[in-house]
C-alpha positions in Angstrom: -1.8 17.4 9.9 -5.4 18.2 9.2 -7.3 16.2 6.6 -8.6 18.8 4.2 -11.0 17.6 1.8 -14.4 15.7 2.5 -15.5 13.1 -0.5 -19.1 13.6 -1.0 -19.2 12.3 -4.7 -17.3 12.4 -8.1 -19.6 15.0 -9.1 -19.6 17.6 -6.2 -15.5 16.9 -6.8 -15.5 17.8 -10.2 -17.3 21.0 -9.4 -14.8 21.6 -6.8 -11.6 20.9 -8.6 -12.3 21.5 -12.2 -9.9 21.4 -14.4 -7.2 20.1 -11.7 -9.3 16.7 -11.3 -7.5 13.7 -12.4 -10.2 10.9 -13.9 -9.6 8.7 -10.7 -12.3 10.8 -9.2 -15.1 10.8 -12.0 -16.2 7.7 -10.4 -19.0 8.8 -7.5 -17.4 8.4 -4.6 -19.7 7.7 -1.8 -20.0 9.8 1.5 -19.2 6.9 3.9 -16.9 3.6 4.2 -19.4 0.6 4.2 -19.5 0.3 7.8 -20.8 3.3 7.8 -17.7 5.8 8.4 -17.3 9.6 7.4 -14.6 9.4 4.4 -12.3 12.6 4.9 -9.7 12.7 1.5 -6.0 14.4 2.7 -4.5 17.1 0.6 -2.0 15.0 -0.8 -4.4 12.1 -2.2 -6.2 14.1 -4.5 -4.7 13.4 -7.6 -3.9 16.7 -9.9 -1.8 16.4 -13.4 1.7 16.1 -13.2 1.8 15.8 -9.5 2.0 12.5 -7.6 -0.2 11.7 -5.2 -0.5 9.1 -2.1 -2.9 6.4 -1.5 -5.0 6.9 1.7 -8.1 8.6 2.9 -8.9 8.8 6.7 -12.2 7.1 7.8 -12.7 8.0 12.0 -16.0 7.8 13.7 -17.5 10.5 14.4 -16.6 11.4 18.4 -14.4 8.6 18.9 -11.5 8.2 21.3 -7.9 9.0 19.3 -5.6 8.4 22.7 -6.5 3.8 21.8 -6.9 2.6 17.6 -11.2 2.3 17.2 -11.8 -1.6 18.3 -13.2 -2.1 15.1 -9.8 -1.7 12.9 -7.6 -4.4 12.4 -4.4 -5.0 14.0 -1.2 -6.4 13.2 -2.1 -9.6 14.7 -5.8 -10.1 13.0 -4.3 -9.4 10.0 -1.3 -12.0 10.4 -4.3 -14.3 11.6 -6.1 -14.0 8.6 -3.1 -14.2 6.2 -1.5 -17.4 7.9 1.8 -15.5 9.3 1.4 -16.8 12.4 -0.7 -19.8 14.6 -3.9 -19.2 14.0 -7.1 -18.8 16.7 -10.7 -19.5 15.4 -12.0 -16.6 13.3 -8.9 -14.4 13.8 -11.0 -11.8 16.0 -9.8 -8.6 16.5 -10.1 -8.5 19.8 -8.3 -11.6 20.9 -5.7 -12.3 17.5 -2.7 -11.6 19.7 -0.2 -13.3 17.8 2.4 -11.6 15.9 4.9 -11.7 13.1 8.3 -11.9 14.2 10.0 -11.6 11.3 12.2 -9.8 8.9 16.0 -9.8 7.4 17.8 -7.3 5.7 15.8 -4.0 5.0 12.9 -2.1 4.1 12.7 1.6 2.7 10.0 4.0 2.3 10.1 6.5 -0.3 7.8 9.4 0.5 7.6 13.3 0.0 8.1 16.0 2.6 8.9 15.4 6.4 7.2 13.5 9.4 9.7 14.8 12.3 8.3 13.0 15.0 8.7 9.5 13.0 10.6 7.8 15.6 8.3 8.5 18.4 4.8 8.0 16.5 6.5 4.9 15.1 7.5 3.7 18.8 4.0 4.8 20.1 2.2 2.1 17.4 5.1 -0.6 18.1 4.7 -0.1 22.2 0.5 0.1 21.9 0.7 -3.5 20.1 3.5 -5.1 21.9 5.9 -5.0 18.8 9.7 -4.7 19.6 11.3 -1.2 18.6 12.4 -0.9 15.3 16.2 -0.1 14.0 14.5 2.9 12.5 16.8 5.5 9.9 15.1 8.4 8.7 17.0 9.6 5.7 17.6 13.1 3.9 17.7 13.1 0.5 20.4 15.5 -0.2 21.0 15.7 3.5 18.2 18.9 3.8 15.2 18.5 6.0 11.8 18.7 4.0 9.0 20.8 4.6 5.8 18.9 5.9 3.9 18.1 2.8 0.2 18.2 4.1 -0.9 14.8 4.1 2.2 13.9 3.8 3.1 13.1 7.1 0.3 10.8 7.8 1.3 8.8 4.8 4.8 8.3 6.0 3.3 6.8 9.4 1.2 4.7 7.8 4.3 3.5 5.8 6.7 2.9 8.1 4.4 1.9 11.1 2.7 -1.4 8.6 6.0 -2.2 7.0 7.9 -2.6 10.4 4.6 -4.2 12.0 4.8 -7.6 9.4 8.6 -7.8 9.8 10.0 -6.2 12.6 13.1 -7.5 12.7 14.3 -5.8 9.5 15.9 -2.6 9.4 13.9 0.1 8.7 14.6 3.1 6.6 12.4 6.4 5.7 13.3 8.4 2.5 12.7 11.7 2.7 12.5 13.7 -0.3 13.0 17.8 -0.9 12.3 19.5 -4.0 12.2 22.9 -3.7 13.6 26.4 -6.0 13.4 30.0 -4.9 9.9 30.0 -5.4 7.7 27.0 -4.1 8.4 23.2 -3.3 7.0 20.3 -5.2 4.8 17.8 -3.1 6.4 14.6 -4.9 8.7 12.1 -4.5 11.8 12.4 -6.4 13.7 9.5 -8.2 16.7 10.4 -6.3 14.7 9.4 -3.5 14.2 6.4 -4.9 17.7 5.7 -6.0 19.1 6.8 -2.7 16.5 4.2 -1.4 17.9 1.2 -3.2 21.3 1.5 -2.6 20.4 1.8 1.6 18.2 -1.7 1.3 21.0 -3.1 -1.1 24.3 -2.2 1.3 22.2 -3.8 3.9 22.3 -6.6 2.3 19.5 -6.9 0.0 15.2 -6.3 0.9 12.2 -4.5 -0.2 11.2 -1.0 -0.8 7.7 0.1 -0.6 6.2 3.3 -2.5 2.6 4.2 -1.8 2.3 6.7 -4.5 1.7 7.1 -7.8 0.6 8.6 -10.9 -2.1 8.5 -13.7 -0.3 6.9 -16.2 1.1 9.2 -18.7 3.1 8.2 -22.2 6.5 9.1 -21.6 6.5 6.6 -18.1 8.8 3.7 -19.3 11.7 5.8 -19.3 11.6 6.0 -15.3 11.2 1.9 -15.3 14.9 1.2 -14.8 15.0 3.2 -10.8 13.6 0.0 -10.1 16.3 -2.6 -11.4 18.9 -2.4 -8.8 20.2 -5.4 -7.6 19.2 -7.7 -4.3 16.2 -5.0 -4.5 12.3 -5.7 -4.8 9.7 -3.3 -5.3 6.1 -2.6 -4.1 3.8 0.1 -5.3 -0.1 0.7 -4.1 -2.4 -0.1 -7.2 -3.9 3.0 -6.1 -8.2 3.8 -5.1 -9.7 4.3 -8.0 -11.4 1.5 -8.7 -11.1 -1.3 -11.6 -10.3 1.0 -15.3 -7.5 3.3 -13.6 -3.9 2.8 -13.4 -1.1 4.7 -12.1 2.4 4.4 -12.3 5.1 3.2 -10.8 2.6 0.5 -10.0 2.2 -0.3 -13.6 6.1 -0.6 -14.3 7.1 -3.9 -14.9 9.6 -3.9 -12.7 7.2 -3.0 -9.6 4.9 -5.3 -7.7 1.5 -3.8 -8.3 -0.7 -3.8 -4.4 -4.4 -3.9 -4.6 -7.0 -3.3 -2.1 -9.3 -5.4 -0.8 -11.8 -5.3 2.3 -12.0 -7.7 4.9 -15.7 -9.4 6.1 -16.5 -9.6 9.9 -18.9 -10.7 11.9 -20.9 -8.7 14.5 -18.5 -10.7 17.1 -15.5 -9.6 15.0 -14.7 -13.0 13.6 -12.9 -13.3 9.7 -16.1 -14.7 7.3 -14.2 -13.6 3.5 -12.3 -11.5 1.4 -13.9 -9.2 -1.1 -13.4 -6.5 -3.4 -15.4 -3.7 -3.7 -15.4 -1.7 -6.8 -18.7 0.3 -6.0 -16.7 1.7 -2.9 -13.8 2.4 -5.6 -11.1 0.3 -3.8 -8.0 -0.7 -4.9 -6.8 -0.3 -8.5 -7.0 -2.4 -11.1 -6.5 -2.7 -15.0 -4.3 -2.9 -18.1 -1.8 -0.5 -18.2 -2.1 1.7 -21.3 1.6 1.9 -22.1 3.6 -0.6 -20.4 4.0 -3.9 -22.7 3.1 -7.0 -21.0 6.0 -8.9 -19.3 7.5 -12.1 -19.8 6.0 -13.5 -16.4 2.8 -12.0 -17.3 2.2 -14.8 -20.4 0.4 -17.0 -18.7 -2.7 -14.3 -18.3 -1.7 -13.4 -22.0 -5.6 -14.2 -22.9 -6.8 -12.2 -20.1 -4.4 -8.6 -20.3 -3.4 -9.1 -24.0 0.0 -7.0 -25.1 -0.1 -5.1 -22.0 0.6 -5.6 -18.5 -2.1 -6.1 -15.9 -2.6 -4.8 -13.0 -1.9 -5.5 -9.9 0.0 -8.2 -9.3 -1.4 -9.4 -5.4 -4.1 -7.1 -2.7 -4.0 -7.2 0.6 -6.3 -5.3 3.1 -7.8 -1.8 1.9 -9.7 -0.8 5.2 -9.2 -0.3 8.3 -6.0 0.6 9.7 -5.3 2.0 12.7 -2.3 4.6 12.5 -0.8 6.8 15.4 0.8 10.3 14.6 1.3 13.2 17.2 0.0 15.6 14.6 -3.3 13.7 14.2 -4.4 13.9 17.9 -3.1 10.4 17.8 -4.6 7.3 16.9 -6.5 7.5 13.5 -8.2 4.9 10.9 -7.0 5.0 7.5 -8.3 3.3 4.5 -6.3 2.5 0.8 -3.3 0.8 -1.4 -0.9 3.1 0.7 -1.7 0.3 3.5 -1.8 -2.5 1.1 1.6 -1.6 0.1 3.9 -1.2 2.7 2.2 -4.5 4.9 2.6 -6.9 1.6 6.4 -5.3 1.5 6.7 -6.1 5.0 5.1 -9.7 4.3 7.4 -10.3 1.6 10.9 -9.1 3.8 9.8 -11.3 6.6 9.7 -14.3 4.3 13.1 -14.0 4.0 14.1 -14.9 0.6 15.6 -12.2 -1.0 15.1 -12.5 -4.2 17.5 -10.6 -6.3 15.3 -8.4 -8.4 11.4 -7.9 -8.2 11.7 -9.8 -11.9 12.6 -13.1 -9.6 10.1 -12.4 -7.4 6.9 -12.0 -9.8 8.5 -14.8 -12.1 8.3 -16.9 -9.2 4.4 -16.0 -8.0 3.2 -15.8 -11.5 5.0 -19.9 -12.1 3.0 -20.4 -8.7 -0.3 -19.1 -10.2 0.5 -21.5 -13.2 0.5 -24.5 -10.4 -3.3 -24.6 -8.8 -2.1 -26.8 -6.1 0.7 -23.8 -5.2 -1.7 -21.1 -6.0 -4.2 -22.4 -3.5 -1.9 -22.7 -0.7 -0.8 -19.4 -0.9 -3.2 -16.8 -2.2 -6.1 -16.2 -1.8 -8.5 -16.1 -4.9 -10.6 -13.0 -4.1 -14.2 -13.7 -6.0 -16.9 -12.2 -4.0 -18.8 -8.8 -4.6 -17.8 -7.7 -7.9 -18.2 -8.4 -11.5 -14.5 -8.0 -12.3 -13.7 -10.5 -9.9 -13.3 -13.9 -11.6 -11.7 -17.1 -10.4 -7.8 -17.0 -11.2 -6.0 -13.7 -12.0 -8.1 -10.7 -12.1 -8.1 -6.2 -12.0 -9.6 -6.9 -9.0 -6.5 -8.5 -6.7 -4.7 -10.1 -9.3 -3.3 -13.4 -8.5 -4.7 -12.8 -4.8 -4.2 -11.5 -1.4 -1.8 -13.5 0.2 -1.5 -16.2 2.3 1.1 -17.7 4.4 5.2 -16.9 3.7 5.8 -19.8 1.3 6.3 -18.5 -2.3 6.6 -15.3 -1.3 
C-alpha cells in the first residue's frame, strides 16, 4: 500500500483530475494537518462519479519512526478518557490514559472493498502494541472469492477493524470483503451484497452494529438502496465524509444510517484534553442537508433547523489522529477522517450494549435525548468552538454531538 496522491489545494486537484473531480474537492485543501503534518490523499479517497470512495487521508511526519504509533496520535485509551468510557485521569494525556474499554456484545461488521490479507496479524499487532485482548476476528468472502487489493483499500480496512474492535473488544468481529469484477477490470466499491451478507452475520450473532466508512456524492436515484439497511437487531454507521460543511454523501445521508462526523481534538503542549472543535477550514468531517433524502420522523425536532430534508450527521467523534498498523504500510501510520469516526462510534455504541433492534430505535432514542437538555448534557458533547456552522444544539457541524459516556447510546 502506497499512498498516491499529495493534497496541495482544490485548485492544483482540479487541474489534476479534471473532469473525474467530484465537488468534495473544490474546497482548497490545505498542504498540512493543523499541527503541521504532510497530508498524503490514498487512491481510493479521491472521490470520482459513480465510484465510491473511503474516508481517510494519511498525515505521518516527515522521518518518523513507523516500527511504535507517533506519540502525538491518540490512543484507544485517551480517547475512552476523553469520551467517559472508562475512569478517568486528569486531562486524559496521551501518554499516561492507560485505561481501556472492555466492552462489547454481539457483533460488529465492516463492509469494505477489495482484500487486506494480513488482517488478522496487522489487527493482532495494534491489539498486542496497546494491551487489547485478541479479537474473535472473521474475515469474510463475499461470494466466497478472494478480492484483489484495492489500493487504499487495504489501509481502510485496518483502520476499520483495528478502531471498531479497540472500543468494544469483546464483540465479535467480522470483515466483509467485497469482489466485483468481469472479464475485463474490477470495480473498487463496495457491493450491497456485501452489505446484505454483513447484516445477516451481525444478526445470526445475535444482533450489533455494522460500520461503513464509505460513501458517495449524493445522487437522485439513492433512496432506492435505503432498505440494505433495515434488517433486523441491526444498526448502522456511516462516515459523514471530509469535505467539509455543504457536501453530503450517501449511505450516510440514508435515513436508516447513523451519519459520523469529524471533529479534532485540542491538546496542550503537555498532551492534556483542553476542547472539542470542528474545523471546517481544514474541510473535516461532513456536514449538511441531504438533497434528496426527506427528513425523518426523529429528525422533527430540528425541523426549523434542516427543514423537509434530513440533516446531517447525526453524532462526530475524533477526525485526527489515529494511529493504524498494516504490514504493507511499513507499519505504524497516522491517519486522519470519518473512516475513523465511524467504525470507533460503532464500536462505542456495541459496547454499550443495548441492542437496539433497528438504527430507527437507536436515532429515535438520541434525537428524544437531544429533546431533554438535562440528557443531552450528560451525554454528548455540544461541539461549538472554531467555526461559524457550529451553533449551540444540533448542527452540520457534529450534529447532536460527539459523544460522551455509554448511557443513551
Amino acid at each position: 500500500m502506497k499512498p498516491s496522491v499529495v493534497i496541495f489545494s482544490g485548485t492544483v486537484i482540479a487541474l489534476l483530475l479534471g473532469a473525474f473531480l467530484c465537488p468534495v474537492f473544490a474546497q482548497n485543501w490545505p498542504l498540512f494537518t493543523p499541527d503541521g503534518r504532510p497530508i498524503v490523499i490514498p487512491e481510493s479517497s479521491i472521490p470520482r462519479p459513480g465510484h465510491i470512495h473511503t474516508n481517510y487521508f494519511f498525515a505521518n511526519r516527515p522521518g518518523r519512526n513507523q516500527a511504535q504509533p507517533d506519540p502525538g496520535d491518540e490512543t484507544p485509551a485517551s480517547v475512552a478518557c476523553v469520551y467517559k468510557l472508562v475512569k478517568t485521569i486528569p486531562g486524559c494525556p496521551i501518554a499516561t490514559s492507560k485505561n481501556l474499554p472492555t466492552g462489547g456484545v454481539g457483533a460488529i461488521a465492516i463492509v469494505d472493498a477489495g482484500d487486506l490479507p494480513t488482517a488478522k496479524q496487522d489487527l493482532h499487532a495494534f491489539s498486542s502494541y496497546f494491551g487489547i485482548q485478541d479479537a474473535d476476528f472473521h474475515k469474510v468472502y463475499v461470494n466466497g472469492k478472494r478480492p484483489p487489493v484495492y489500493e487504499g483499500w487495504d489501509g481502510e480496512e485496518a483502520l476499520d477493524i483495528e478502531w471498531a474492535h479497540a472500543m468494544a473488544p469483546k464483540a465479535k468481529l467480522f470483515l466483509v470483503e467485497s469482489y466485483l469484477c468481469n472479464s475485463n477490470k474490477c470495480a473498487t466499491d463496495p457491493t450491497w451484497e456485501a452489505v446484505k451478507v454483513a447484516s445477516d452475520l451481525v444478526a445470526k450473532s445475535g444482533g450489533g452494529v455494522i460500520s461503513m466508512s464509505w460513501g458517495d456524492a449524493e445522487w437522485a436515484q439513492e433512496r432506492q438502496f435505503d432498505h440494505f439497511f433495515t434488517t433486523p437487531k441491526v444498526v448502522y454507521f456511516a462516515a459523514s465524509g471530509d469535505g467539509g460543511i455543504g457536501f453530503t454523501i450517501h449511505p450516510g445521508a440514508s435515513p436508516n444510517v447513523i451519519a459520523v462526523g469529524g471533529t479534532f481534538f485540542e491538546r496542550d503542549s503537555n498532551g492534556n484534553f483542553l476542547d472539542e472543535y470542528y474545523d471546517d477550514n481544514f474541510d473535516g468531517g461532513g456536514g449538511g442537508i441531504s438533497l434528496y433524502e426527506p427528513r425523518p420522523a426523529y429528525q422533527n425536532i430540528i425541523r426549523n433547523i434542516v427543514g423537509n430534508f434530513r440533516g446531517i450527521p447525526d453524532v462526530a467523534a475524533p477526525f485526527c489522529f489515529a494511529p493504524i498498523y498494516i504490514t504493507a504500510g511499513q507499519g505504524w501510520n497516522t491517519v486522519c477522517g470519518t473512516s475513523w469516526s465511524s467504525p470507533t462510534v460503532a464500536g462505542i455504541v456495541n459496547a454499550a450494549g443495548s441492542l437496539k433492534k433497528s438504527t430507527k430505535d437507536e436515532l429515535t432514542m438520541i434525537y428524544k435525548e437531544y429533546g431533554n437538555p438535562k440528557e443531552h448534557k450528560a451525554e454528548f458533547y455540544d461541539v461549538t468552538k472554531s467555526d461559524s456552522h457550529c451553533m449551540k444544539g444540533w448542527d452540520e457541524c457534529a450534529g447532536v454531538g460527539s459523544v460522551r459516556t455509554y448511557k443513551g447510546k
